[in-house]
C-alpha positions in Angstrom: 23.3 160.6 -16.9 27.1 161.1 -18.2 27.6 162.1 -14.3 26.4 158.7 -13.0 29.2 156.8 -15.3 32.2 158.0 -12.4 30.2 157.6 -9.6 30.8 153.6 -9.6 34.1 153.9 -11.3 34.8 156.2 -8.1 34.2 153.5 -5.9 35.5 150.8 -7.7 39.3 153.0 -7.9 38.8 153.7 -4.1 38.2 150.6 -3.0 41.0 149.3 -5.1 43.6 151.9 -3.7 42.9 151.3 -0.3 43.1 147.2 -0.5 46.6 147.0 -2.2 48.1 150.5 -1.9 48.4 151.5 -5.2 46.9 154.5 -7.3 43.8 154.4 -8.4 45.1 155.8 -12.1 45.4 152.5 -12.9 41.9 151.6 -13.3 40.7 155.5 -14.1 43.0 156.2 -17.0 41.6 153.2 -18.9 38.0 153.5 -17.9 37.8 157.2 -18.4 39.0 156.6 -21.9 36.3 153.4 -22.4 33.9 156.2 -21.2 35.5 159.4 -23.2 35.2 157.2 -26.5 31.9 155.9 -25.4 30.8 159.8 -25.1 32.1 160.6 -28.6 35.0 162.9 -27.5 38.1 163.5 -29.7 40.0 160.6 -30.1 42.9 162.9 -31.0 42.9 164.1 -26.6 41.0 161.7 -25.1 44.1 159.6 -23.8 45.3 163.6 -22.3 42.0 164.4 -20.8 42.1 160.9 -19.4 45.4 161.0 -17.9 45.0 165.1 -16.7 41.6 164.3 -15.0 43.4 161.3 -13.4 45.8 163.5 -11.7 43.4 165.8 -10.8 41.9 163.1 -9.0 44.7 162.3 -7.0 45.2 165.6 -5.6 42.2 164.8 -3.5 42.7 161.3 -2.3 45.9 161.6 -1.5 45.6 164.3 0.8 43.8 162.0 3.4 46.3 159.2 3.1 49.2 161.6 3.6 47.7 162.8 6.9 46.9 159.6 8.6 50.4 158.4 7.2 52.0 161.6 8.8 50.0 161.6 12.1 51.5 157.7 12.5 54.8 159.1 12.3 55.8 157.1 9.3 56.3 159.9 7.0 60.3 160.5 6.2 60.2 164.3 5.6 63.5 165.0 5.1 63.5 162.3 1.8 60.3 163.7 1.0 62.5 167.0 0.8 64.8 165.5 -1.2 62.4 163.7 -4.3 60.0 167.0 -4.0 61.6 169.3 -6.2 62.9 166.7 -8.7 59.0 165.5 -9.0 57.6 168.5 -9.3 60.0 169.6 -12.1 59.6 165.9 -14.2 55.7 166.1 -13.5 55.1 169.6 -14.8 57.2 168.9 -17.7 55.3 165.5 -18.5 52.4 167.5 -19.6 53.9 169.4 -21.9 56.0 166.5 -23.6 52.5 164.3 -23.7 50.9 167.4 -25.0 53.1 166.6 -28.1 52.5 163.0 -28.4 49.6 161.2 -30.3 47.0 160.0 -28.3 47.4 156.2 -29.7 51.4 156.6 -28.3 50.3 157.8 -24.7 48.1 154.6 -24.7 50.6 152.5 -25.8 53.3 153.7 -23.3 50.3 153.3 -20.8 49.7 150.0 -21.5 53.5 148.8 -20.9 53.6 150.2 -17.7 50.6 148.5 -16.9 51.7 145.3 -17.2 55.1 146.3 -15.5 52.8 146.7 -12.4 50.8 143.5 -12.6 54.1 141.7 -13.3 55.0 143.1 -10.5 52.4 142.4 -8.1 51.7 138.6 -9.5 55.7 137.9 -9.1 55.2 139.7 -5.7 59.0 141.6 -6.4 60.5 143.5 -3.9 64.1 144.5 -4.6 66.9 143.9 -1.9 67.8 146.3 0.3 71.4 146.7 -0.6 72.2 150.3 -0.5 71.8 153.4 1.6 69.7 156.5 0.3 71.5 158.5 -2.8 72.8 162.0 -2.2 71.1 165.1 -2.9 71.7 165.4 -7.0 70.9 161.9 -7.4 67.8 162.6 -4.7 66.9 165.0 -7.1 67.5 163.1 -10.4 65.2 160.0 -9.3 62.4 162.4 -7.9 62.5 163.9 -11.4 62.4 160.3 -13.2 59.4 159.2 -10.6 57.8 162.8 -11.6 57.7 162.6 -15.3 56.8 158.5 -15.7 54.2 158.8 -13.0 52.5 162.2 -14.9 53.2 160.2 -18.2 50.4 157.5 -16.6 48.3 159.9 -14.6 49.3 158.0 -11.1 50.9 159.1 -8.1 53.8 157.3 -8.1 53.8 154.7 -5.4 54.6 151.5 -8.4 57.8 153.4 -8.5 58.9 155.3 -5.0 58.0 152.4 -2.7 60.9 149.6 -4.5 63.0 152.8 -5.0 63.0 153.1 -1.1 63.0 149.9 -0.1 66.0 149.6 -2.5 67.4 152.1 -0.4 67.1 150.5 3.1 64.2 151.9 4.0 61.7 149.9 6.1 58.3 148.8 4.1 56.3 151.3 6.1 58.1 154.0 5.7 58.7 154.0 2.0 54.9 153.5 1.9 53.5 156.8 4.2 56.8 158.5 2.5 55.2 157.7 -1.4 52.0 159.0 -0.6 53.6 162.2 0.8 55.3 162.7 -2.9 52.2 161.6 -4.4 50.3 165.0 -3.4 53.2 166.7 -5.4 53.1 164.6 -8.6 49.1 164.9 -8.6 49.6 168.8 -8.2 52.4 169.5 -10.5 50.9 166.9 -13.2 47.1 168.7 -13.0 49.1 172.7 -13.5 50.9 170.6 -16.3 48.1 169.4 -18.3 45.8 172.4 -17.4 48.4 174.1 -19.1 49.1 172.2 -21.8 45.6 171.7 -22.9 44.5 175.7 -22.5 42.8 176.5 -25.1 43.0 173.3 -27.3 39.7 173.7 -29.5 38.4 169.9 -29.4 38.1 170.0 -25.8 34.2 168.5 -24.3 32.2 171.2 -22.4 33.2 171.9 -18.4 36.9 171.0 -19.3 40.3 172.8 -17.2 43.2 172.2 -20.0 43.0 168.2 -20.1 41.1 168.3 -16.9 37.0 167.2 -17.4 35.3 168.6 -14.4 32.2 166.4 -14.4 33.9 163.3 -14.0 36.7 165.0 -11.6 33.7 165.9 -9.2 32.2 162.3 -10.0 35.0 159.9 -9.2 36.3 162.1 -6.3 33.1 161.9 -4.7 32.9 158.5 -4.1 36.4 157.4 -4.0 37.7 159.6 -0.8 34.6 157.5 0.8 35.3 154.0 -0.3 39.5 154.4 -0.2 39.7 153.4 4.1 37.0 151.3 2.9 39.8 149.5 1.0 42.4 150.4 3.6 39.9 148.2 6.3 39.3 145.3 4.0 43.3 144.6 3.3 43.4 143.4 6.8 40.2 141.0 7.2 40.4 139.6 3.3 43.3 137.5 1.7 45.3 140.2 0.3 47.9 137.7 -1.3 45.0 136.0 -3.7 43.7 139.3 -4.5 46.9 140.4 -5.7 46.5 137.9 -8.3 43.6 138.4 -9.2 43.9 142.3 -10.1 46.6 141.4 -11.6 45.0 139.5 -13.7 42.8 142.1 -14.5 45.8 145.0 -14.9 46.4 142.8 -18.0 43.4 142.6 -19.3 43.3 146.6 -18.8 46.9 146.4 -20.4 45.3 144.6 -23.3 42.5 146.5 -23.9 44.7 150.0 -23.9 46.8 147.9 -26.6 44.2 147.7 -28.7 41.9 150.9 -28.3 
């Protein structure tokens, strides 16, 4: 029975992914942690096994979108070069610093960012082009800043690599297929973080990898692999632009509810 609670949330995330391009750890971070309290885990991890589980997730779902990006062409691997490292350093370290942090604080910091992103996506933002890319230290510093936020929230990154790009002069697509690229690194690097940070942590629910929970892993991932080009589909027969508002409308109410928790 506690396995048939991801399956729809599965779906639900996918679908949502695909139709507006953004991470589905949005809308699994707070549901897993509506369904961890619901299940009478630890309140004292249950924001870390939410988050950890989340990444875990992505590892899976961004593999696909990174290949259909890449066989388009519309992958820059070089700049993928350049964030990789820097991501991969902030996101492993993001599970050890939120290992240190009080569940209720996680939430909190969840809960701003958020509401950053349905700001965001209700104002419809997109920064000016008005530079070219950074070089290589800088590369590396803003790789390790999208890292460590985007472990912080369990996501892969895209709220934050796509305006960084397009900030940079790079065209819509591209900074699009080239987040979803770093995305596989953040999801990876986050997951070994949390795994790690959670080893052996003695409140931990049955079937769990560190702060990852395995049943609801397999769960969500089963479903939302499938229904994710589902999304991807319906973004170009549905008005995209009213939807926008209206998940973000419910990002806040999301935002609200991880406020309050």
């Amino acid at each position: 029975m506690e396995y048939l609670l991801y399956i729809p949330l599965g779906i639900f995330a996918g679908l949502m992914a695909g139709l507006f391009g953004i991470g589905g750890g949005l809308i699994i971070v707070p549901a897993l942690v509506a369904i961890f309290s619901y299940l009478g885990f630890d309140s004292a991890i249950t924001m870390h096994l939410a988050i950890g589980t989340s990444l875990a997730t992505i590892i899976f779902t961004s593999l696909s979108s990174v290949w259909a990006h890449h066989k388009k062409g519309a992958v820059l691997w070089a700049v993928f070069s350049k964030l990789a490292l820097g991501i991969v350093v902030g996101a492993v370290t993001a599970g050890f610093i939120a290992d240190a942090i009080p569940s209720k604080g996680l939430q909190w910091f969840f809960a701003i960012f958020e509401l950053y992103v349905a700001i965001q996506m209700t104002l419809g933002f997109k920064p000016d082009a008005s530079r070219e890319l950074p070089g290589n230290t800088a590369m590396l510093g803003a790789g390790a800043i999208i890292g460590t936020i985007s472990s912080f929230v369990g996501i892969g990154g895209g709220t934050l690599t796509v305006p960084f790009l397009m900030w940079c002069n790079t065209s819509i697509h591209k900074a699009i297929a080239t987040s979803a690229a770093c995305g596989l690194p953040i999801a990876v690097a986050g997951t070994v973080g949390f795994i790690i940070s959670g080893w052996g942590e003695a409140t931990l629910p049955d079937y769990s990898l560190g702060y990852i929970h395995l049943p609801s892993l397999l769960g969500i991932v089963s479903t939302s692999v499938l229904f994710a080009p589902l999304g991807a589909k319906l973004a170009h027969r549905l008005p995209v632009a009213l939807l926008k508002r209206v998940f973000a409308g419910f990002l806040f109410l999301l935002a609200i509810y991880m406020f309050y928790k």
